[in-house]
C-alpha positions as CSV (number, residue, x, y, z in Angstrom):
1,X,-18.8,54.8,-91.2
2,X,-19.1,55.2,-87.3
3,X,-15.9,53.7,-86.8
4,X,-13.8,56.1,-89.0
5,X,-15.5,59.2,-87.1
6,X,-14.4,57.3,-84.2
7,X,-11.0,57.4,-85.6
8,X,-11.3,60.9,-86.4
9,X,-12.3,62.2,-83.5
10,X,-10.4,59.6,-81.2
11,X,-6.5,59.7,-82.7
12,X,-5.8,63.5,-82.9
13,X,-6.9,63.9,-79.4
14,X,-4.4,61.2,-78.6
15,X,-1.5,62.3,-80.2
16,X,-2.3,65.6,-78.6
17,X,-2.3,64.0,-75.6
18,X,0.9,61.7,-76.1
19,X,2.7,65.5,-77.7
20,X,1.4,67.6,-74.2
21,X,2.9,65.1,-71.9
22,X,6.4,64.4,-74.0
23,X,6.7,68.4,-73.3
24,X,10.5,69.1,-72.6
25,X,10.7,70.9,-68.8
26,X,12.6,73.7,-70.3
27,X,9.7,74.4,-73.0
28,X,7.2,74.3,-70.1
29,X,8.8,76.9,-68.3
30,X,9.0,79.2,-71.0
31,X,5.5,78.8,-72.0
32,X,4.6,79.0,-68.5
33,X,6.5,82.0,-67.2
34,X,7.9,84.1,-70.2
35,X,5.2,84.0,-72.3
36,X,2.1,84.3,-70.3
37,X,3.9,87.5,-66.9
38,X,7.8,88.3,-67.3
39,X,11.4,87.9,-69.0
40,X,13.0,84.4,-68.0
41,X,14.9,84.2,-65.2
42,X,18.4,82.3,-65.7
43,X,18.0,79.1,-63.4
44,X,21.5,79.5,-61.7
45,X,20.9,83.2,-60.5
46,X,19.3,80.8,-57.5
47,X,20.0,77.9,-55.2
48,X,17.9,75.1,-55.5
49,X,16.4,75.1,-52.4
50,X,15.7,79.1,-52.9
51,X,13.5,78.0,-56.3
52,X,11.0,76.2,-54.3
53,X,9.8,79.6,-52.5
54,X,10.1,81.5,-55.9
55,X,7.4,79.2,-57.7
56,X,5.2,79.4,-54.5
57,X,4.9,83.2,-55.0
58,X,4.7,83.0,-58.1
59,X,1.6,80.6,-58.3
60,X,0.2,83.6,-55.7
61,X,0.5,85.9,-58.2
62,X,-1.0,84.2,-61.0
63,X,-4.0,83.5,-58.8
64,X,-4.3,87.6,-58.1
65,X,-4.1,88.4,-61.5
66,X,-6.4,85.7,-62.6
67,X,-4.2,83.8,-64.5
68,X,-4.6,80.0,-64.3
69,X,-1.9,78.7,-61.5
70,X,0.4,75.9,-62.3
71,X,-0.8,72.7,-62.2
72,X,0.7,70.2,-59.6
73,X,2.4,68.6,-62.3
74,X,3.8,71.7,-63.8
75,X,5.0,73.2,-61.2
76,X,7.1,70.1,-60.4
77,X,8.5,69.7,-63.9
78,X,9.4,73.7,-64.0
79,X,10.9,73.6,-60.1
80,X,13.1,70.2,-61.9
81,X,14.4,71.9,-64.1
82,X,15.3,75.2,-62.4
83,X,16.9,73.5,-59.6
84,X,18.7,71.1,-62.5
85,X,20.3,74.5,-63.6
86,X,20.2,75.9,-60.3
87,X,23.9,77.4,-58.2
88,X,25.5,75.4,-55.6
């Protein structure tokens, strides 16, 4: 009996786990940004180098609004894929 509530409570919190970190950088960045403060900026409107200052200000703002600020890993899977689809 203990072991299947240990496989209940055990398994879905690791698929959760294995789902959260197979998370697409394009997906992150429109949960991140669209859905939580603004419309979606279009990556190439920017050069990559100009996308690194962008997401510092925006992590600012989410701290003054009290929303939670991107996560170190976050922000460097949403600043790959803006600079991915950045201008040159």
């Amino acid at each position: 009996m203990k072991t299947w509530v240990f496989i209940a409570l055990f398994v879905p919190g690791l698929v959760l786990a294995q789902t959260l970190a197979a998370v697409d950088d394009e997906i992150l960045f429109q949960a991140r940004c669209a859905d939580l403060c603004h419309q979606l900026p279009d990556p190439n409107m920017l050069k990559a180098k100009q996308w690194v200052k962008v997401l510092k200000v925006m992590q600012k703002r989410m701290q003054q609004r009290g929303v939670m600020p991107m996560s170190e890993q976050e922000f460097s899977q949403i600043l790959a894929y803006l600079q991915a689809n950045s201008r040159q």
